[in-house]
N, C-alpha and C positions, 0 to 999 in steps of 0.2 A: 330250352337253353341251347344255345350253338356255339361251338368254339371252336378258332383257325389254331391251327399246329401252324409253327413255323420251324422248319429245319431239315436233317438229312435220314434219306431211305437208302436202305443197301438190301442187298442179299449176305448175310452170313454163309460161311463154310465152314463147316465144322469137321474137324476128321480127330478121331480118337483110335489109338494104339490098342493092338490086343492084347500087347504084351508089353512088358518094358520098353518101352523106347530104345534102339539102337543108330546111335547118332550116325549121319554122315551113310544112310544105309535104307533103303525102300523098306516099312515098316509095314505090316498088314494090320487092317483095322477096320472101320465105318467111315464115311464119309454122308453127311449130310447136309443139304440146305435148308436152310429158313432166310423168314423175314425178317428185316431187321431195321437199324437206324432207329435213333432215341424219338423223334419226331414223329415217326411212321407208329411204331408203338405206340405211345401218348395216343395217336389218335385212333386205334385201332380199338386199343383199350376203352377209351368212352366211347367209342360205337358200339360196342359189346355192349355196356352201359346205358345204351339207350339215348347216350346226347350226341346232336346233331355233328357232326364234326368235319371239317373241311383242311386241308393239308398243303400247307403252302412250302413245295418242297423242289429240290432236283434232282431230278431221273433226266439218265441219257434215252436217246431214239434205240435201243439196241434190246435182246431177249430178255434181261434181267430188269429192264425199265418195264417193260411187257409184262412182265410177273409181278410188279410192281402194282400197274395199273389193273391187271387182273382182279388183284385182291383188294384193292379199294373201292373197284366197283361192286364186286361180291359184300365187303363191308359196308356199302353206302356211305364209303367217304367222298366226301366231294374235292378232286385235286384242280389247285385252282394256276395251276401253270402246267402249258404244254411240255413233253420231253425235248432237251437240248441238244439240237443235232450238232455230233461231231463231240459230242463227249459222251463215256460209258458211265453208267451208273454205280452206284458207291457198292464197294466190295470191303468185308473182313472177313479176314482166316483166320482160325486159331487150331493148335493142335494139343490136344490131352493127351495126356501118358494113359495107360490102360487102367487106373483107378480114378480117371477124371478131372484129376490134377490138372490145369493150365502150365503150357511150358511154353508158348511163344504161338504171339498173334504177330499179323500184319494186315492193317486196316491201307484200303485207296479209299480215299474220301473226298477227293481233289475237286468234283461236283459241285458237292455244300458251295463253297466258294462261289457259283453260279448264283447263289441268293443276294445280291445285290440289294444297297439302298431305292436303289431304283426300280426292281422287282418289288421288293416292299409299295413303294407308293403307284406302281402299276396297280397294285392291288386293294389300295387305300380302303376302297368302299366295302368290300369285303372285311376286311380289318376292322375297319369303324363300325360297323354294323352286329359284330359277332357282341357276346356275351362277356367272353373274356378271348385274350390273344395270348396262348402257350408259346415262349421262345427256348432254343437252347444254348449252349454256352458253346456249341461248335460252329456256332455261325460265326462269321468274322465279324471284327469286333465295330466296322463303320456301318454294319446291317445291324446288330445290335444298338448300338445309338441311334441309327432311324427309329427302330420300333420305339426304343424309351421316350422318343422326343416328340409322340403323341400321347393322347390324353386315352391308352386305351387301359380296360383292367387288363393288371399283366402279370403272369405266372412263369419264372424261369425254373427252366431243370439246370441245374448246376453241370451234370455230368458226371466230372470228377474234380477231386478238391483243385487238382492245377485249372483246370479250365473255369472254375467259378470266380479265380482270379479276373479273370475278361471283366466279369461284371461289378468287380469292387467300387468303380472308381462310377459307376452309373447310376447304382441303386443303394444310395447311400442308406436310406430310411430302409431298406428290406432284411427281413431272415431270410438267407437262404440253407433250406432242407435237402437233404440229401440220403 
């Protein structure tokens, strides 16, 4: 089985408090990265799983597109677009209180956007060819109706309940799970 991912790869930052939080004030804590983006996931996830998986995504030309492609090579995913010079690749922050509690993210995600309908059918044959085609609901919404408006099997991540709105109006016959 083979299946293209379509959508956004970031690097997460993570920094957690060691202590209470003290607003407005340099906080000592952990700071860590991973991988991340819903899309990159998905497909990382069924490579672990053994199916064949290809990641139709955008990364900027810069270090964190690099750590990007690092690990999709490592995972035998196959990225089926070059990185995007002159844009940096997708970043989210978030910072926990010292019990792990979430108190405020900030996601750049302005990249994704580089998924175009016309990225889509750059890639047609690959599309057409796969098993099924994974989409997510942070793609904009005129690359989402390319994908709908072939004949491929197709699986959405919702994301979150606002963003599964994108999709109300496309996939009338669908559940979508979350």
């Amino acid at each position: 089985m083979n299946v293209v991912v379509v959508g956004g790869s970031n690097i997460d930052v993570c920094a957690k408090s060691k202590a209470p939080l003290v607003k407005k004030d340099s906080n000592i804590g952990d700071i860590e990265f991973a991988l991340g983006g819903v899309a990159r996931n998905v497909a990382e996830d069924l490579s672990l799983f053994g199916i064949e998986s290809s990641l139709l995504t955008a990364i900027g030309n810069d270090s964190f597109g690099r750590v990007v492609i690092d690990n999709a090579n490592e995972q035998g995913i196959t990225l089926l677009e070059d990185p995007f010079k002159g844009f940096k690749t997708g970043a989210s922050a978030y910072i926990a209180n010292n019990d792990g509690a979430f108190v405020v993210g900030v996601n750049d995600m302005d990249i994704t956007d580089q998924i175009t309908p016309e990225i889509i059918q750059k890639n047609i044959n690959m599309l057409s060819f796969s098993d099924y085609v994974i989409f997510e609901a942070n793609l904009r919404e005129d690359t989402i109706n390319e994908i709908c408006s072939h004949d491929f099997k197709l699986i959405a991540d919702c994301v979150s309940t606002l963003k599964c709105q994108r999709l109300s109006g496309i996939l009338n016959n669908w559940c979508c799970l979350f």
